[in-house]
HTML snippet that shows the backbone in 3Dmol.js (N, CA, C, O; Angstrom):
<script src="https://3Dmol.org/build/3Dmol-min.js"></script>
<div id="view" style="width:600px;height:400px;position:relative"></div>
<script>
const pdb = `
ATOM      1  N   UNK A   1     127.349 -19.999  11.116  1.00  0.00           N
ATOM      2  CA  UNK A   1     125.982 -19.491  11.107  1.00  0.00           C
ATOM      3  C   UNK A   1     125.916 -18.249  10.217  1.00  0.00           C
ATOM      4  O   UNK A   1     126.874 -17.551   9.883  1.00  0.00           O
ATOM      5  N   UNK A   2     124.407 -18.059   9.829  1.00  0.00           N
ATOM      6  CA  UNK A   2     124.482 -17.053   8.604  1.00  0.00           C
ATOM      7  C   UNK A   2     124.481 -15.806   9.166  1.00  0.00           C
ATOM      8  O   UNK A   2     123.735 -15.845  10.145  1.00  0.00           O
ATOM      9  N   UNK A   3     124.987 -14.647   9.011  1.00  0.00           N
ATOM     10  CA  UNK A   3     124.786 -13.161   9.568  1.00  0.00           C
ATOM     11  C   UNK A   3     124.117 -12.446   9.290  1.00  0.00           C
ATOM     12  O   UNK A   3     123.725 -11.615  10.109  1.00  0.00           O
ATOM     13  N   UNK A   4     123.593 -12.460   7.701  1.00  0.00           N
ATOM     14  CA  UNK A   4     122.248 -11.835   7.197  1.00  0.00           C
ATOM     15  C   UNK A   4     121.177 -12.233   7.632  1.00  0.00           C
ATOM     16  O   UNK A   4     120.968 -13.408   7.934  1.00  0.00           O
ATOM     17  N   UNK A   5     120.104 -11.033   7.751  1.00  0.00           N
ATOM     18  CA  UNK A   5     118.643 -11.560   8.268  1.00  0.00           C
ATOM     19  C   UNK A   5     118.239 -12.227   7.346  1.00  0.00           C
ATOM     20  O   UNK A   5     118.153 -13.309   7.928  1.00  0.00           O
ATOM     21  N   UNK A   6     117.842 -12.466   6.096  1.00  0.00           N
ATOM     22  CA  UNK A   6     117.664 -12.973   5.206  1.00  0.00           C
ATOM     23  C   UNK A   6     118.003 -14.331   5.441  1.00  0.00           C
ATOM     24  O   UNK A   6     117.171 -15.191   5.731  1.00  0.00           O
ATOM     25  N   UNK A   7     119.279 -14.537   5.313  1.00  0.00           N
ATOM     26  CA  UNK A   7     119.827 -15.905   5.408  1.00  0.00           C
ATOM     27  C   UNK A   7     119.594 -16.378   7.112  1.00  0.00           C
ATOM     28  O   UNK A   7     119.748 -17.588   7.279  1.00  0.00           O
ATOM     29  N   UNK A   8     119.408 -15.952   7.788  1.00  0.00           N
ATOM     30  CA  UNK A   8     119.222 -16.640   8.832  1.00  0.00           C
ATOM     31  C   UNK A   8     117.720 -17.197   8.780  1.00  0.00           C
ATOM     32  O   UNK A   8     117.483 -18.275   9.326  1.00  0.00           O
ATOM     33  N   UNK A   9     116.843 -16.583   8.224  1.00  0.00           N
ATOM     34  CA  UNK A   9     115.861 -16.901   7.694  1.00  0.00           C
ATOM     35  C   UNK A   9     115.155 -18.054   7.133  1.00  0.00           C
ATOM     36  O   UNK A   9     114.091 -18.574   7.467  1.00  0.00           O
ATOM     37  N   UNK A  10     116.015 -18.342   6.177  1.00  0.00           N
ATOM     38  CA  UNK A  10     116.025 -18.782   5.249  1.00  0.00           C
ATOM     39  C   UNK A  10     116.419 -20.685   5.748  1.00  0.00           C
ATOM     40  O   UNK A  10     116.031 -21.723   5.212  1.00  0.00           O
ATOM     41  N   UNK A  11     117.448 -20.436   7.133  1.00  0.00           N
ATOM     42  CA  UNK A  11     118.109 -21.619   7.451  1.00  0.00           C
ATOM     43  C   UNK A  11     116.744 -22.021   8.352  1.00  0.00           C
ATOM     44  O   UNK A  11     116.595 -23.215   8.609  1.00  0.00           O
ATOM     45  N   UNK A  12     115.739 -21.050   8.842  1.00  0.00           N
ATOM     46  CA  UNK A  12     115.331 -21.759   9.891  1.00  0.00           C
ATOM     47  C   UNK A  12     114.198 -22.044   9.245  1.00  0.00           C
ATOM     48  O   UNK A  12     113.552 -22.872   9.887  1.00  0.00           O
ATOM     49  N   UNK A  13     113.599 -21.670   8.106  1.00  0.00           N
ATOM     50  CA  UNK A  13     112.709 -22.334   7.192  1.00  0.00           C
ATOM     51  C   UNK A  13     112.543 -23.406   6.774  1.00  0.00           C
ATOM     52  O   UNK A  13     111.581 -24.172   6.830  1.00  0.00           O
ATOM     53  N   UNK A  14     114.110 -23.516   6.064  1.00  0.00           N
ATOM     54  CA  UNK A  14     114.735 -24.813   5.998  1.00  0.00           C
ATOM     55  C   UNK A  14     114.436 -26.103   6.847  1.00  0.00           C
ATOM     56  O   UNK A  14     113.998 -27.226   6.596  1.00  0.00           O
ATOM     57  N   UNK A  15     114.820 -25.513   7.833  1.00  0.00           N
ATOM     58  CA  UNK A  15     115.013 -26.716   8.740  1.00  0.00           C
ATOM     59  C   UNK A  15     113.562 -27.053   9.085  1.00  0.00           C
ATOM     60  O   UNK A  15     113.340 -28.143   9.612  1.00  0.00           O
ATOM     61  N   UNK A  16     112.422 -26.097   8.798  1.00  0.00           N
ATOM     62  CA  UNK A  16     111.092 -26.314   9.401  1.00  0.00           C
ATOM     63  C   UNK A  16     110.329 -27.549   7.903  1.00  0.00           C
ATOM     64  O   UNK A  16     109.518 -28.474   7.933  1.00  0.00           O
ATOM     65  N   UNK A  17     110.965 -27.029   7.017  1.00  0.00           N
ATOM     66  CA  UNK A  17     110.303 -28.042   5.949  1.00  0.00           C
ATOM     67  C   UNK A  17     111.318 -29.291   5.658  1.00  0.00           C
ATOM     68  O   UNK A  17     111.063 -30.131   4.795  1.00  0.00           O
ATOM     69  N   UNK A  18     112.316 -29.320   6.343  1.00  0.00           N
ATOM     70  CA  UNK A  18     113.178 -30.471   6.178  1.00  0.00           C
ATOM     71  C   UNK A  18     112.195 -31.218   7.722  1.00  0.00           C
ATOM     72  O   UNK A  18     111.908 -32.389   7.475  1.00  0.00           O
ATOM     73  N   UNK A  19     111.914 -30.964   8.505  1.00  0.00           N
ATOM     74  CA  UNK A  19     111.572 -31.699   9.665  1.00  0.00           C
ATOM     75  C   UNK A  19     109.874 -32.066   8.764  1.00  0.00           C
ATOM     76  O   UNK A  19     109.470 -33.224   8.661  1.00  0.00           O
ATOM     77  N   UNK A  20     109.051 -30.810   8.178  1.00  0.00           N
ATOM     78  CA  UNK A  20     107.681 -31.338   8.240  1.00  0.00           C
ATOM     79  C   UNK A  20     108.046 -32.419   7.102  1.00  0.00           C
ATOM     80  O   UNK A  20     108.003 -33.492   7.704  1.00  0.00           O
ATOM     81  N   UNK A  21     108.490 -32.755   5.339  1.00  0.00           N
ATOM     82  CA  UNK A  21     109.226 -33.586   5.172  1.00  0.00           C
ATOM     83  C   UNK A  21     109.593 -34.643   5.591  1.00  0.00           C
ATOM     84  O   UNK A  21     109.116 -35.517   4.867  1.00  0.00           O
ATOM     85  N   UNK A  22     110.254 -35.106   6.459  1.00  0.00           N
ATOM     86  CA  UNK A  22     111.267 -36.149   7.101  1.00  0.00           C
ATOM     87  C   UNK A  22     109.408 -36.817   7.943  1.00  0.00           C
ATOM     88  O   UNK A  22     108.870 -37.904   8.154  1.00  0.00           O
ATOM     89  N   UNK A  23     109.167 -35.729   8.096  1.00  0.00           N
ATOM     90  CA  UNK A  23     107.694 -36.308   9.255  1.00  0.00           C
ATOM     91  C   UNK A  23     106.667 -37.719   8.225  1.00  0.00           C
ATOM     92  O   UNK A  23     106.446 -38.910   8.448  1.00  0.00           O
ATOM     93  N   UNK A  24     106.265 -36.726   7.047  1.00  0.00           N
ATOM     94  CA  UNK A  24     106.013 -37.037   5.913  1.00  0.00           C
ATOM     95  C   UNK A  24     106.068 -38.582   5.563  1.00  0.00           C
ATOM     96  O   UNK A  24     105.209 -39.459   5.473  1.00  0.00           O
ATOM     97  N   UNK A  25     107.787 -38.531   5.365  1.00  0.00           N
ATOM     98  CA  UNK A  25     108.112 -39.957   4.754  1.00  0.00           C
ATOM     99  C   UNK A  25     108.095 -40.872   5.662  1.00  0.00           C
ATOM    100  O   UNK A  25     108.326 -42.074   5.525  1.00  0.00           O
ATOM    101  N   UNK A  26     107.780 -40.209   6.730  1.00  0.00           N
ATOM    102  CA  UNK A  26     108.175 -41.494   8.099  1.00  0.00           C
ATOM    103  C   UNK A  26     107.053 -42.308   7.692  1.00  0.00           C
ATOM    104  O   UNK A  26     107.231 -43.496   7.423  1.00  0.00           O
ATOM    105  N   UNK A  27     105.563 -41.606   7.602  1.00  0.00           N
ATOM    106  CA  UNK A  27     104.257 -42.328   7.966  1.00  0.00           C
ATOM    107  C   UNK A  27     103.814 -42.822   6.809  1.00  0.00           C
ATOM    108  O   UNK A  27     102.978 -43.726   6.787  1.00  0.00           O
ATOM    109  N   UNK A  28     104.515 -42.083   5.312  1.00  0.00           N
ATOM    110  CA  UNK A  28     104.741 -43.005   4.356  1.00  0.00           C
ATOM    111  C   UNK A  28     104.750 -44.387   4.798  1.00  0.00           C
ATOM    112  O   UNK A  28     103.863 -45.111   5.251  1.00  0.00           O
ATOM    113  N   UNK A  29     105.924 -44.557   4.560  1.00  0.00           N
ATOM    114  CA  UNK A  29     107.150 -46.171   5.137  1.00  0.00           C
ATOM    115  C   UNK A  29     106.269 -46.645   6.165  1.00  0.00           C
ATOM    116  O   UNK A  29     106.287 -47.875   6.122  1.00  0.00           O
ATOM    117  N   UNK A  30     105.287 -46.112   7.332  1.00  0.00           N
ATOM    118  CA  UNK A  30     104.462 -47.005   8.221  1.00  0.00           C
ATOM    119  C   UNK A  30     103.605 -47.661   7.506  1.00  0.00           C
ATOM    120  O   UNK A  30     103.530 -48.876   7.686  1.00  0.00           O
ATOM    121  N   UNK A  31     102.684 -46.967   6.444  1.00  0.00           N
ATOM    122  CA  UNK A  31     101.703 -47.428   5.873  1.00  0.00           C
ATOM    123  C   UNK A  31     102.249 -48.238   5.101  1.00  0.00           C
ATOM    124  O   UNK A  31     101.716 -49.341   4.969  1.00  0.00           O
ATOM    125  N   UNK A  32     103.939 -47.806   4.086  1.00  0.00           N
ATOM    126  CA  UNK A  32     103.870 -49.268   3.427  1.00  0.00           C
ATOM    127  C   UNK A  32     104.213 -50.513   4.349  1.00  0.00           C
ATOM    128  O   UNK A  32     103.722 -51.633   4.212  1.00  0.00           O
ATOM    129  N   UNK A  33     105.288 -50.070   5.471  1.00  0.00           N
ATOM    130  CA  UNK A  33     105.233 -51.517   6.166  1.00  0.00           C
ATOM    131  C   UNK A  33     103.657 -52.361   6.484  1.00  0.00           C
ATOM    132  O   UNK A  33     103.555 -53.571   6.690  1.00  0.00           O
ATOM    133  N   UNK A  34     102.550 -51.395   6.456  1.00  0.00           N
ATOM    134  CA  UNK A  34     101.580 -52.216   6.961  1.00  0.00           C
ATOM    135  C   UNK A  34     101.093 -53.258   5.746  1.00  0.00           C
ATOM    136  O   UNK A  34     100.603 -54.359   5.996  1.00  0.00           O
ATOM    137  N   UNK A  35     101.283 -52.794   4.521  1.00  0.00           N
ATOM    138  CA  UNK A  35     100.951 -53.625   3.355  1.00  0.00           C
ATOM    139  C   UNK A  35     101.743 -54.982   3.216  1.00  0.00           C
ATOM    140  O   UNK A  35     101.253 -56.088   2.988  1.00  0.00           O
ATOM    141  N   UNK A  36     103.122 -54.652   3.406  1.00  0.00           N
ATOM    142  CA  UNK A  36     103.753 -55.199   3.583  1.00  0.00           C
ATOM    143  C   UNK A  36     103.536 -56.835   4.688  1.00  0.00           C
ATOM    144  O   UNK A  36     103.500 -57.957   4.183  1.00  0.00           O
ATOM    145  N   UNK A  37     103.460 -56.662   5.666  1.00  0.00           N
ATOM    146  CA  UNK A  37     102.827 -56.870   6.744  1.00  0.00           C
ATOM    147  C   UNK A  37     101.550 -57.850   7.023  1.00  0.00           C
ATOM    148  O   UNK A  37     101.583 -58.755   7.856  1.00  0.00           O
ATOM    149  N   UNK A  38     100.382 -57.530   6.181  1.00  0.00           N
ATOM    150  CA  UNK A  38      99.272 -57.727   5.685  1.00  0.00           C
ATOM    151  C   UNK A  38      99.737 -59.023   4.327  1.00  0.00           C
ATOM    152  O   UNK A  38      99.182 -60.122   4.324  1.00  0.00           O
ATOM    153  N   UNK A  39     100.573 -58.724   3.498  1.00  0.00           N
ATOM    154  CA  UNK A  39     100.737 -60.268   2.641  1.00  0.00           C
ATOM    155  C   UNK A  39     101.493 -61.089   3.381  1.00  0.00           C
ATOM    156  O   UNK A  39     101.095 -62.249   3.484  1.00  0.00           O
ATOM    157  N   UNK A  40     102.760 -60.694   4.071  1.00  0.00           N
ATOM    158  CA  UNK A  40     103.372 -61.743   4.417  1.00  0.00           C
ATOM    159  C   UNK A  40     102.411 -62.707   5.710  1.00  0.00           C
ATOM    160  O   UNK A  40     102.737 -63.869   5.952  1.00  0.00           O
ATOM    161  N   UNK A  41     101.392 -62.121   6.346  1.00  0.00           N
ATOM    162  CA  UNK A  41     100.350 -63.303   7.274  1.00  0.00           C
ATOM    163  C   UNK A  41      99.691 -63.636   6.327  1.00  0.00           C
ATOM    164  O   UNK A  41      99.178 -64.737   6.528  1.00  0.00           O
ATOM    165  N   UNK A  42      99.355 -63.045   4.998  1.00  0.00           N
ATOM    166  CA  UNK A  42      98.343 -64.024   4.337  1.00  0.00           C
ATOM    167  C   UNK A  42      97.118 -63.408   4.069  1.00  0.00           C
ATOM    168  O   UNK A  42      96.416 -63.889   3.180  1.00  0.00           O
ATOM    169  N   UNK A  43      96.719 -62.358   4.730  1.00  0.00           N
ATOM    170  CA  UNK A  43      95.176 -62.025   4.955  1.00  0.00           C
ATOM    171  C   UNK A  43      95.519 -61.176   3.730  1.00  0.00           C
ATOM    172  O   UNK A  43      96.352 -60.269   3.730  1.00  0.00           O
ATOM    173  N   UNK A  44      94.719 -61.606   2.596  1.00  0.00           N
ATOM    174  CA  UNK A  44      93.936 -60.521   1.197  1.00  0.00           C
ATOM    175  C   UNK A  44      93.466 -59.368   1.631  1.00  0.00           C
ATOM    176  O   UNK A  44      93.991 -58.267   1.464  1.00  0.00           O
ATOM    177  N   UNK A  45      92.337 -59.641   2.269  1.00  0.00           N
ATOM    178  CA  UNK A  45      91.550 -58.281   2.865  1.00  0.00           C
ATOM    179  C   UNK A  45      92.296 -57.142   3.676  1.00  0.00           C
ATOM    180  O   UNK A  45      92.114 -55.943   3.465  1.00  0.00           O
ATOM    181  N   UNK A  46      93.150 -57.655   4.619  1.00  0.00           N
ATOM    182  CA  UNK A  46      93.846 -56.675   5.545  1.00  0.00           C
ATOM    183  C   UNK A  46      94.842 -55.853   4.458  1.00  0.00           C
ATOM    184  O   UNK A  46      95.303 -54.732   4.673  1.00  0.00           O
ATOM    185  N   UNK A  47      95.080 -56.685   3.203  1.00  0.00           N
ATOM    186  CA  UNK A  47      96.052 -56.114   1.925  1.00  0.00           C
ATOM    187  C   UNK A  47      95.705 -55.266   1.487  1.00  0.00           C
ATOM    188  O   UNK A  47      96.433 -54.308   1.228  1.00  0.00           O
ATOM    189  N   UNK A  48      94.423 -55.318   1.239  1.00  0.00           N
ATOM    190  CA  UNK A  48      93.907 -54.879   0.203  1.00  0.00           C
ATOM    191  C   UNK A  48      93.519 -53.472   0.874  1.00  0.00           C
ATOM    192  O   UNK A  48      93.520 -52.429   0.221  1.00  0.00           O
ATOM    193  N   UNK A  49      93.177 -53.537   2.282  1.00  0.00           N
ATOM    194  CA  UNK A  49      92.850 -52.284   3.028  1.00  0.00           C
ATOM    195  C   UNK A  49      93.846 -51.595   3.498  1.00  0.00           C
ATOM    196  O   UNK A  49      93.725 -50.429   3.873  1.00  0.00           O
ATOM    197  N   UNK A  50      94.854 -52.207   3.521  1.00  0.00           N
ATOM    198  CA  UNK A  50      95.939 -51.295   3.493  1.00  0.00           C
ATOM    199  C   UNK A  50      96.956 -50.844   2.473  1.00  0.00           C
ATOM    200  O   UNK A  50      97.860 -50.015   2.580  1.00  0.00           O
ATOM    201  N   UNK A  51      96.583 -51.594   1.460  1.00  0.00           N
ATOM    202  CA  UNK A  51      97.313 -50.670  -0.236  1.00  0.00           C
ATOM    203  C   UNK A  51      96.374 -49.336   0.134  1.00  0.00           C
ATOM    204  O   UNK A  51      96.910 -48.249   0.351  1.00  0.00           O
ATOM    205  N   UNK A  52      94.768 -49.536   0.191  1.00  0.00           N
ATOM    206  CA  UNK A  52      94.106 -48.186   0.327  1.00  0.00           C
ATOM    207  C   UNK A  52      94.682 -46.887   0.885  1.00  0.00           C
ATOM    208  O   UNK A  52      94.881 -45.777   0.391  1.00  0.00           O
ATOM    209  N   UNK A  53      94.897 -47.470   2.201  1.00  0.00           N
ATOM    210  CA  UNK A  53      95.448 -46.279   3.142  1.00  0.00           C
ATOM    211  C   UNK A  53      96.977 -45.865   2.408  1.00  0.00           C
ATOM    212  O   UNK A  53      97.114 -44.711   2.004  1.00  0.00           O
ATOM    213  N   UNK A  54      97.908 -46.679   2.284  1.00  0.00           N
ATOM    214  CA  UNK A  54      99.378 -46.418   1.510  1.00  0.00           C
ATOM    215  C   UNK A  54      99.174 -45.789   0.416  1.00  0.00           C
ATOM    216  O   UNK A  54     100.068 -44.948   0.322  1.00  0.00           O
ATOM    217  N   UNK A  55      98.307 -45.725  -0.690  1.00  0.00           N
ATOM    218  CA  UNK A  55      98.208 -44.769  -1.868  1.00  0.00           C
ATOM    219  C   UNK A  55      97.666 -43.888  -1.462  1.00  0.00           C
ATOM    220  O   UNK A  55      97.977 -42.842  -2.032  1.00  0.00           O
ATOM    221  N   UNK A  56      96.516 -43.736  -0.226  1.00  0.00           N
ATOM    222  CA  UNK A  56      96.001 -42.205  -0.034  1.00  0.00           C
ATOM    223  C   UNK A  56      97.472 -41.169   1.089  1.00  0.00           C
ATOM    224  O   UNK A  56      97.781 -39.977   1.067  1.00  0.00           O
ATOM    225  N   UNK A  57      97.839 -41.959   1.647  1.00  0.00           N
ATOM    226  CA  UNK A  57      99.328 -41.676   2.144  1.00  0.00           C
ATOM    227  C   UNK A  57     100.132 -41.012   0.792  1.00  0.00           C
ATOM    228  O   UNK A  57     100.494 -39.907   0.389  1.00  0.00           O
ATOM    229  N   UNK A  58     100.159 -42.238   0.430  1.00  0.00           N
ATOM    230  CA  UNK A  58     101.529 -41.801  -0.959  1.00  0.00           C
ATOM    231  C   UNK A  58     100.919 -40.494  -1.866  1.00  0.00           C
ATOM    232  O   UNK A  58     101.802 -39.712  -2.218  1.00  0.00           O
ATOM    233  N   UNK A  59      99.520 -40.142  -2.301  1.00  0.00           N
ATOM    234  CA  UNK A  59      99.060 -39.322  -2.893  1.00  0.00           C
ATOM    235  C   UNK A  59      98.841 -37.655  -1.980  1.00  0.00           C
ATOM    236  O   UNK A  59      98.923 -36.484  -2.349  1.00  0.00           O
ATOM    237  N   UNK A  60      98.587 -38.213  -0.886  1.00  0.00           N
ATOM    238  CA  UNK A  60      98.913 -36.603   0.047  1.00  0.00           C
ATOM    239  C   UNK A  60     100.317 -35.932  -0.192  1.00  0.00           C
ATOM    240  O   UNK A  60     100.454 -34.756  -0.529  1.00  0.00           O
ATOM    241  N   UNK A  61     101.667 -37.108   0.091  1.00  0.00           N
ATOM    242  CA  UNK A  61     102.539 -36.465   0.138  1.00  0.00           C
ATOM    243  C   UNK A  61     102.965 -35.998  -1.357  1.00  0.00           C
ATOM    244  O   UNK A  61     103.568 -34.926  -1.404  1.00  0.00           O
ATOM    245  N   UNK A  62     102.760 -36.576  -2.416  1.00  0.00           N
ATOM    246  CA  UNK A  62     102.971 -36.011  -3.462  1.00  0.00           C
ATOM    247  C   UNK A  62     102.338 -34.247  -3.695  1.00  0.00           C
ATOM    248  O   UNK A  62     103.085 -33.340  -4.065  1.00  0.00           O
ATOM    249  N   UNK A  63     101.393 -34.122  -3.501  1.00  0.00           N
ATOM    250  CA  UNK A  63     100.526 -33.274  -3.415  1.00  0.00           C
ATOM    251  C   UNK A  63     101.405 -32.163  -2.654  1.00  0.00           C
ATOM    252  O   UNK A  63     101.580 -30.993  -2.995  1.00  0.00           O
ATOM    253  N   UNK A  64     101.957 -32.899  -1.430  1.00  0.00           N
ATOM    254  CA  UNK A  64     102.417 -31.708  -1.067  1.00  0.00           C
ATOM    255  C   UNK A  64     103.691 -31.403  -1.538  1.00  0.00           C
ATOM    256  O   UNK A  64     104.364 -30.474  -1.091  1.00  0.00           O
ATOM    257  N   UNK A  65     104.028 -32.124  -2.390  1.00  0.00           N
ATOM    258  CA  UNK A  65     105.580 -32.019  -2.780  1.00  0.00           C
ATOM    259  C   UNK A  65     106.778 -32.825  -2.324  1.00  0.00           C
ATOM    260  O   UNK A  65     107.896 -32.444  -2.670  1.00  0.00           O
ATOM    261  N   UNK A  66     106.625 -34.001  -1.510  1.00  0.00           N
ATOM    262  CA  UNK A  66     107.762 -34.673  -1.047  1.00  0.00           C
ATOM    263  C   UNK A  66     108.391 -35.666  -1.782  1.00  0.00           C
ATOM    264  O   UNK A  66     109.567 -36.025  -1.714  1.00  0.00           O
ATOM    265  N   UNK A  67     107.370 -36.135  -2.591  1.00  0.00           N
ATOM    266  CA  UNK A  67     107.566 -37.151  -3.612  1.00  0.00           C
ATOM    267  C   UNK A  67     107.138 -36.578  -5.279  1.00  0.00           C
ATOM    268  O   UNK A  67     106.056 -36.103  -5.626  1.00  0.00           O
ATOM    269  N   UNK A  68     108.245 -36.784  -6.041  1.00  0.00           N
ATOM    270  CA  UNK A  68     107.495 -36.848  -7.434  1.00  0.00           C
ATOM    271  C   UNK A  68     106.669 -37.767  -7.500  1.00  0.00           C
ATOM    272  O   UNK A  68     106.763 -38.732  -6.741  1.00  0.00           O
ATOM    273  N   UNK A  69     105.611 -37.660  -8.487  1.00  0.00           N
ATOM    274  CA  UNK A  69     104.334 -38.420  -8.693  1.00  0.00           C
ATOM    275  C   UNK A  69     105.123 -39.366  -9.425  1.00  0.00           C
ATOM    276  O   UNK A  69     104.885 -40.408  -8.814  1.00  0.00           O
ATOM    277  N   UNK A  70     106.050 -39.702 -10.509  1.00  0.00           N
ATOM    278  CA  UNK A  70     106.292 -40.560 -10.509  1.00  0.00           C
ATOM    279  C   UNK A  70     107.017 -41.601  -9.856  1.00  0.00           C
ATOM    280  O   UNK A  70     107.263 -42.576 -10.565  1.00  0.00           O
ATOM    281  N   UNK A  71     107.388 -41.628  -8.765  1.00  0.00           N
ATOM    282  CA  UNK A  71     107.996 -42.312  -7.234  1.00  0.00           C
ATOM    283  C   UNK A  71     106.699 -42.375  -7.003  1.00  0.00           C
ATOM    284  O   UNK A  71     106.668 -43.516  -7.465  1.00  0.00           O
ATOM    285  N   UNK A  72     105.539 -42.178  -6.692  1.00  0.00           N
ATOM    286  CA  UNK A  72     104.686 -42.466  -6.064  1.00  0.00           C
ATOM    287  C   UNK A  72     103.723 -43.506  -7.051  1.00  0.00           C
ATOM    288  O   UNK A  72     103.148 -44.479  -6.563  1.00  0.00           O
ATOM    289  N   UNK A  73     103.662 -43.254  -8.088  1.00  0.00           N
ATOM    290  CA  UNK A  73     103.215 -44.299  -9.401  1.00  0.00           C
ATOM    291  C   UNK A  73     103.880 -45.433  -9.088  1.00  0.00           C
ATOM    292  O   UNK A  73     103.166 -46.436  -9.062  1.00  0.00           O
ATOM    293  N   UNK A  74     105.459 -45.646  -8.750  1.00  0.00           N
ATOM    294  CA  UNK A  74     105.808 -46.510  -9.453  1.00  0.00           C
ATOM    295  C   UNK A  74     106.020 -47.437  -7.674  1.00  0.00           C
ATOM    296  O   UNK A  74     106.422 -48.600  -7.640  1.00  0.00           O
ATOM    297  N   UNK A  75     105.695 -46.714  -6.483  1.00  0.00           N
ATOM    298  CA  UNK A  75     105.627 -47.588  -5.248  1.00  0.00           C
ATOM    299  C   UNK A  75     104.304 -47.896  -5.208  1.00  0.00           C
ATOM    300  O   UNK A  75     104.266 -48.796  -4.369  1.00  0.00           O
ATOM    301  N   UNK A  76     102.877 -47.654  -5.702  1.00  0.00           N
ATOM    302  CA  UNK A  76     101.426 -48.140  -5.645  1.00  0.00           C
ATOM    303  C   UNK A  76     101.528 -48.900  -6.606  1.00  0.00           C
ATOM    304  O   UNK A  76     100.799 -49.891  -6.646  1.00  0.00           O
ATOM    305  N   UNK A  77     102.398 -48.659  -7.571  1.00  0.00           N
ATOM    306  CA  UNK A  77     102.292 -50.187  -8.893  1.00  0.00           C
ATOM    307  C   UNK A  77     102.779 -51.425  -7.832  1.00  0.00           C
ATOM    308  O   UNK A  77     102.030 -52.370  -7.587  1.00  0.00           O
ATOM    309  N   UNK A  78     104.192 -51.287  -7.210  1.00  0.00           N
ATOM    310  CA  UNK A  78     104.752 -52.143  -7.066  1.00  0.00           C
ATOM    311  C   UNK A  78     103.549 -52.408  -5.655  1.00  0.00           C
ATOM    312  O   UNK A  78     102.778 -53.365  -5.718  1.00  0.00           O
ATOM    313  N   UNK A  79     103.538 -51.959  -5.087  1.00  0.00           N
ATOM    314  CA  UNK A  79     102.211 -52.063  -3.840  1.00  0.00           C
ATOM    315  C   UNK A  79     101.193 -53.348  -4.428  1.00  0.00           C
ATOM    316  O   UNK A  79     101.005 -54.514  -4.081  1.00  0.00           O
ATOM    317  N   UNK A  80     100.713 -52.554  -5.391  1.00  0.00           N
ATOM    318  CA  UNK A  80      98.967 -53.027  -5.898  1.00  0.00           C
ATOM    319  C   UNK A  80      99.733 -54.861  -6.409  1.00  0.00           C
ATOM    320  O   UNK A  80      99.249 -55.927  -6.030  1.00  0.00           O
ATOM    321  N   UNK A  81     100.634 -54.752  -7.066  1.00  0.00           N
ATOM    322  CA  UNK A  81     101.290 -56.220  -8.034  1.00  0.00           C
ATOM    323  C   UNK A  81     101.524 -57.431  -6.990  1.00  0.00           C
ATOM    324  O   UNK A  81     101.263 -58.631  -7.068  1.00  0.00           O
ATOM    325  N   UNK A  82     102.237 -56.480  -5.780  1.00  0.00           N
ATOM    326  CA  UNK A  82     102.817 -57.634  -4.899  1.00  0.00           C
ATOM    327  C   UNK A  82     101.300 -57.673  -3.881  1.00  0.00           C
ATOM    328  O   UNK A  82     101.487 -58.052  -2.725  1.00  0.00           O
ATOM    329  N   UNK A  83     100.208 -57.396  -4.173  1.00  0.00           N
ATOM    330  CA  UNK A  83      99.013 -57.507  -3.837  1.00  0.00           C
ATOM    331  C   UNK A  83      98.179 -58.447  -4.483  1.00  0.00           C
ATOM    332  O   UNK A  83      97.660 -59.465  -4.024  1.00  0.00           O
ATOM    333  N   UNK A  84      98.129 -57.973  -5.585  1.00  0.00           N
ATOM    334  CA  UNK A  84      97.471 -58.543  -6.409  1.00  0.00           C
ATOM    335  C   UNK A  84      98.161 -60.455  -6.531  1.00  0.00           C
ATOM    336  O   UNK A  84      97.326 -61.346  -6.684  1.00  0.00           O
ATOM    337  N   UNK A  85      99.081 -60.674  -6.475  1.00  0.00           N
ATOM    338  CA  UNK A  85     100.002 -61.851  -5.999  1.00  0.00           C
ATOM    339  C   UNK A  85      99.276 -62.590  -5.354  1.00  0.00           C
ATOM    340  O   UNK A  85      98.924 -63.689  -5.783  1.00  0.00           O
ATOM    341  N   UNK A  86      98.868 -62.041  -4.018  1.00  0.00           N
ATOM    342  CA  UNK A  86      98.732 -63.291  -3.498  1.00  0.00           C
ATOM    343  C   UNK A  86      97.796 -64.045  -3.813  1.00  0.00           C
ATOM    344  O   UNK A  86      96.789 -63.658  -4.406  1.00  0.00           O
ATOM    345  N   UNK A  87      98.100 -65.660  -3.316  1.00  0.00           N
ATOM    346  CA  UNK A  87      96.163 -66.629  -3.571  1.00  0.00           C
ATOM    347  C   UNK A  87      95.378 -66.181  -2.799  1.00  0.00           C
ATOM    348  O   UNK A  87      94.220 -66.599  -2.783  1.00  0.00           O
TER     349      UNK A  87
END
`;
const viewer = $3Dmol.createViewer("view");
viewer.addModel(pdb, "pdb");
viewer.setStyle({}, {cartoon: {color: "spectrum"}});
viewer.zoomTo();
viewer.render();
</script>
């Protein structure tokens, strides 16, 4: 453990933006499972409403910094394509 105030500081900061973070990507990954989810039954519409919610997901967390924007470009491409897919 650190002995400086500073550094003790510093660890418990840490750990507060490694947890809000980790929180972050969780509900990421929910929203894409729901897209996910939504093609494999088939339903277009339920797809299509949930790419919505997964890019406004994926665009918060960028915003806040968890994701580079390009990780987030390149999971709403792959989102919108394997959407755009189905009949």
């Amino acid at each position: 453990m650190a002995n400086i105030k500073s550094a003790k500081k510093r660890v418990l900061v840490s750990q507060v933006r490694a947890d809000r973070n980790k929180a972050i990507k969780t509900r990421v990954k929910t929203y894409v499972k729901k897209v996910y989810a939504a093609i494999e039954s088939g339903d277009k519409a339920a797809a299509q409403e949930a790419l919505r919610q997964a890019e406004t997901e994926l665009t918060k967390a960028t915003s806040k910094g968890v994701y580079h924007k390009n990780t987030t470009s390149r999971k709403v491409s792959r989102l919108s394509k394997a959407v755009n897919a189905m009949a």
